[in-house]
C-alpha positions as a printed Julia matrix, in Angstrom:
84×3 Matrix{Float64}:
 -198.59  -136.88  -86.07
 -199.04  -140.15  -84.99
 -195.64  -141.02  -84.79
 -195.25  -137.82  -82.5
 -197.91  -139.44  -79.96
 -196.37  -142.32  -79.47
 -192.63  -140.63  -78.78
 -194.74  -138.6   -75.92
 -196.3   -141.42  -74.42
 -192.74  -142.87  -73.73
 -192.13  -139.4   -72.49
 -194.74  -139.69  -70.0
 -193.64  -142.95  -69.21
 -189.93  -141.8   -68.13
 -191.5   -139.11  -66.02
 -194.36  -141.03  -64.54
 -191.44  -143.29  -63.28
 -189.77  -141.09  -62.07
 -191.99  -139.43  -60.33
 -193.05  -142.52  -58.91
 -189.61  -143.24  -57.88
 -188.95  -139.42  -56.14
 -192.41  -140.39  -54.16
 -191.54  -143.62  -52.95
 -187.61  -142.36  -51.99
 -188.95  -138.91  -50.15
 -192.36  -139.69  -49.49
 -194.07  -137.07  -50.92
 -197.79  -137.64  -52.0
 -197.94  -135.16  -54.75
 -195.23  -136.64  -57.04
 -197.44  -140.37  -56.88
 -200.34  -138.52  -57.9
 -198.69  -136.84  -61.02
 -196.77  -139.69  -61.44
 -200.34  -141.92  -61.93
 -201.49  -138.77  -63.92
 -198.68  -138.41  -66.23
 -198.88  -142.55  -66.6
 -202.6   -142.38  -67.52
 -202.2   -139.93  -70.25
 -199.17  -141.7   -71.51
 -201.46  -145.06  -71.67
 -204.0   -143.28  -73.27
 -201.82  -141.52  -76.25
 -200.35  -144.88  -76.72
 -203.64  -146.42  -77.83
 -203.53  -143.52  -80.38
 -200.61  -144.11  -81.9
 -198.62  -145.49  -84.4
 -197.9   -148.74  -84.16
 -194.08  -149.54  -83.44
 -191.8   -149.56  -80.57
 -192.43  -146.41  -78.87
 -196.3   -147.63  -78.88
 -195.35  -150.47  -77.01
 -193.26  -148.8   -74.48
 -195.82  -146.32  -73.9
 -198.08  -149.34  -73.53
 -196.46  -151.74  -71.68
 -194.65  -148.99  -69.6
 -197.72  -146.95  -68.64
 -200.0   -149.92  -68.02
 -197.2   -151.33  -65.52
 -197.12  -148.31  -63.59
 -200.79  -148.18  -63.65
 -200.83  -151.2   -62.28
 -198.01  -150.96  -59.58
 -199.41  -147.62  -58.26
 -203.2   -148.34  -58.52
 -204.63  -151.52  -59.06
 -202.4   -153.76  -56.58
 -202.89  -151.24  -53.48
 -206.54  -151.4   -54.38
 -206.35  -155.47  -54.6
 -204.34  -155.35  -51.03
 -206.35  -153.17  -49.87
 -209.59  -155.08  -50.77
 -208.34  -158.59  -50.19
 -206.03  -158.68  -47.27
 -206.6   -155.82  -45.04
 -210.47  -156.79  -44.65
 -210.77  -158.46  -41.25
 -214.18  -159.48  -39.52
């Protein structure tokens, strides 16, 4: 069962990228939100399971996304963008 997790969370990886990828090529809003969904669920199942290489792609990949799509627009956002 475990095993099965972790091959999903690489699944949600390859379509949280792509997704991301479709959003940033067409601009469309909806695919970068179900790209950050489908990433955040991915990142969670890979903390459940098995340890081995799809763990750490689910890992790895998810948190990157994660990262790319959240957390450095948030940093920008907060850090350079804030005038007097």
């Amino acid at each position: 069962m475990r095993r099965k997790i972790g091959s999903f969370s690489s699944i949600l990886f390859f379509i949280g990228l792509s997704s991301y990828l479709i959003a940033l090529v067409f601009a469309i809003d909806i695919f970068m939100i179900c790209g950050v969904i489908a990433s955040g669920i991915g990142f969670i199942l890979a903390l459940f399971a098995e340890k081995g290489v799809s763990r750490k792609n689910g890992l790895i990949g998810n948190g990157v996304l994660i990262f790319i799509t959240v957390v450095l627009p948030f940093l920008v956002r907060t850090l350079y963008w804030t005038g007097p």
